[in-house]
C-alpha positions in Angstrom: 175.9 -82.0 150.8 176.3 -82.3 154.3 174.5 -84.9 156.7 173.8 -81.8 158.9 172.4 -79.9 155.9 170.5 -83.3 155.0 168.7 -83.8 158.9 168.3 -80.2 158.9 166.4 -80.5 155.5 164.3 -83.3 156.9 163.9 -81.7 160.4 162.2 -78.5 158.6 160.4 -81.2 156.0 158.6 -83.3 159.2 157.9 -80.1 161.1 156.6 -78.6 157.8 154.2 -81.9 157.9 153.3 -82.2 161.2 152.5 -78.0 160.2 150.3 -79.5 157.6 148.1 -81.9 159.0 147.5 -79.7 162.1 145.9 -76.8 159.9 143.9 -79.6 158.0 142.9 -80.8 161.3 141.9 -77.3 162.0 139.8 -76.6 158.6 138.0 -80.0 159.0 136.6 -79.3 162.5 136.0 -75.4 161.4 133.7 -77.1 158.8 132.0 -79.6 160.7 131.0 -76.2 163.3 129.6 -74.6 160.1 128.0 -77.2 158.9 126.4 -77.2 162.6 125.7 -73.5 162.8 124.0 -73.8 159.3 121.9 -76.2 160.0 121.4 -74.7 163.8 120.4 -71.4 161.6 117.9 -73.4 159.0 115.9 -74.6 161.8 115.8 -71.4 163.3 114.4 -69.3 160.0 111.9 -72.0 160.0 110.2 -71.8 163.5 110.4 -67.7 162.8 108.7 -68.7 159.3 106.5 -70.5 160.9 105.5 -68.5 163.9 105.0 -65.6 161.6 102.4 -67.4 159.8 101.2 -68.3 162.8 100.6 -64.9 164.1 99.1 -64.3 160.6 96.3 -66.9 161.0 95.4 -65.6 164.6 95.1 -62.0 163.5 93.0 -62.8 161.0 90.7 -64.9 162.4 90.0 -62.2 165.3 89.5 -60.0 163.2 87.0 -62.0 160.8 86.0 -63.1 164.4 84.1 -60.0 165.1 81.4 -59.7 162.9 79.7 -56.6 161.9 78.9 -55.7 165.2 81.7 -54.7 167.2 81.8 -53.6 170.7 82.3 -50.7 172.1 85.5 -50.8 173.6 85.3 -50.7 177.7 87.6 -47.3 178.4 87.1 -48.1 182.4 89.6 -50.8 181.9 93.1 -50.7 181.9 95.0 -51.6 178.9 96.6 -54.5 179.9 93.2 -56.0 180.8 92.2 -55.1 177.8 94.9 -56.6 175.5 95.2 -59.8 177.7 91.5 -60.7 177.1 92.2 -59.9 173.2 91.3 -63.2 171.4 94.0 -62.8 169.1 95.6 -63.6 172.1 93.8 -66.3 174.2 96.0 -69.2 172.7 99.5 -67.7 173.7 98.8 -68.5 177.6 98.0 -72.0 177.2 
């Protein structure tokens, strides 16, 4: 064999390397941003988990809230009045 043909081999061999450890670079920091997003995506399912339970609680307790005697719902007002005075509501403006 040639020395050209031997450099030539070792040439392609070290770019083949350098190749190499640049895609495991790659992988390794496309894990890490998984492993981030993941986690980023846990906490996330568990606020909504939460905040639907939440919601759950405060509907129920204005509805057991009422009693028998409900009132007669005040048509004279507009809807938004209405629904903003709702006290499944009251605690979302503080």
């Amino acid at each position: 064999m040639s020395r050209g043909f031997i450099r030539a081999i070792c040439k392609v061999m070290n770019n083949t390397s350098s190749y190499r450890f640049d895609l495991e670079t790659q992988v390794q920091e496309h894990e890490r941003t998984i492993a981030e997003k993941t986690k980023t995506l846990r906490i996330q399912q568990q606020t909504i988990s939460d905040l639907k339970k939440t919601i759950k609680r405060e509907l129920k307790g204005a509805d057991s809230g009422r009693g028998q005697l409900e009132r007669p719902r005040d048509s004279s007002r507009p809807l938004y009045d209405r629904v903003k005075s709702s006290p499944a509501l009251a605690d979302l403006d503080r």
